[in-house]
N, C-alpha and C positions, 0 to 999 in steps of 0.2 A: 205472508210477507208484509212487512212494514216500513213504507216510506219515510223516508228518515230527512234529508237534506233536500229533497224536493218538498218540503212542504212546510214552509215557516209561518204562512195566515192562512187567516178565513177564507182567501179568496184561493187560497191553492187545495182544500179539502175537497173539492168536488172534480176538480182533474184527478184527483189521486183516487179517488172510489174506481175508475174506471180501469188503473193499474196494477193497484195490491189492495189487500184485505185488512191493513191498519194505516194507523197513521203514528209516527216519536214526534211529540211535543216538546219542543225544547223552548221552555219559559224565557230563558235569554235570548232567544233566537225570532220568538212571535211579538214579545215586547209589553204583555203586560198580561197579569191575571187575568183578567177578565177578556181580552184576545182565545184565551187556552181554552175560557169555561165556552165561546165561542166556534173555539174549533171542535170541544170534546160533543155538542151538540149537535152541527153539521153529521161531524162522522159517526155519531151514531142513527142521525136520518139518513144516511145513506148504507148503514148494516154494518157499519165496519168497525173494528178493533181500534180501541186508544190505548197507546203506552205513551210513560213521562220518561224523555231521558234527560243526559245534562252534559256539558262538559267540565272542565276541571273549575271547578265551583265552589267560593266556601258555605259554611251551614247556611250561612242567609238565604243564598238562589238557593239552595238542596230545601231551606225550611219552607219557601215560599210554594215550591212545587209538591210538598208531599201533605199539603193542604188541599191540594184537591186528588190527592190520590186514592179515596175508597171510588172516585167516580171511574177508574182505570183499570183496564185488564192486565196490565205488566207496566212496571216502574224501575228504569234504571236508574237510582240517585245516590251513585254512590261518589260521585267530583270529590268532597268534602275529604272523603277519607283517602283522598291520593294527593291530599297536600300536607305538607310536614310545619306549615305554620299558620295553620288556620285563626283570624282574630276572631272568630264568632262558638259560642256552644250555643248547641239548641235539639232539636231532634237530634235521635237517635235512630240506627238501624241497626242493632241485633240480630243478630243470626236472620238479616237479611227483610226485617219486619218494621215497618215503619214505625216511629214511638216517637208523637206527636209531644213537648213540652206544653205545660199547664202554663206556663207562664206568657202575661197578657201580650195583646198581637199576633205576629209569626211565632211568638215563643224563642226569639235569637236575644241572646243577651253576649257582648263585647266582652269578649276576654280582659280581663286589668291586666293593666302595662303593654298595650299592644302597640305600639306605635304608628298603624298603618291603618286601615280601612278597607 
């Protein structure tokens, strides 16, 4: 079982070892990469399962999170594709596999003519 909305920081990973057997990272929800590579550390000193989830998110938050996903047991990042006007391309997830863009950064480049952010 994996704690999902009890556990948004670092400081919440060590109450949860004691409740379930992972921990869902939600990168907008802990507030900063380096927070996540922080909590994916903890919970594995305490034996426990990491997954990355997300909420309805475009490629940016989805690119940002599936950059540290070889360090993860399960990844839910699929936000991106439940929006019908996404302004960012960047990774890709194919038949459910994460496909990191070559291109520099997170790899998110701005849709042209998007009007929004």
């Amino acid at each position: 079982m994996y704690v999902d909305e009890d556990c948004h920081t670092l400081d919440d990973v060590a109450a949860c070892a004691a409740i379930a057997h992972g921990i869902n990272i939600k990168l907008a929800k802990c507030g900063s990469l380096r927070e996540a590579m922080r909590m994916i550390a903890v919970a594995r000193a305490h034996g426990m399962r990491v997954m990355c989830g997300c909420m309805i998110e475009t490629t940016l938050g989805i690119a940002a999170a599936a950059h540290f996903s070889p360090l993860l047991d399960d990844a839910d990042l699929d936000g991106a594709a439940l929006l019908s006007d996404d302004p960012f391309t960047g990774p890709a997830i194919p038949n459910g596999q994460v496909t990191l863009s070559d291109a520099p950064g997170l790899g998110v480049r701005r849709q042209i003519g998007r009007a929004h952010v």
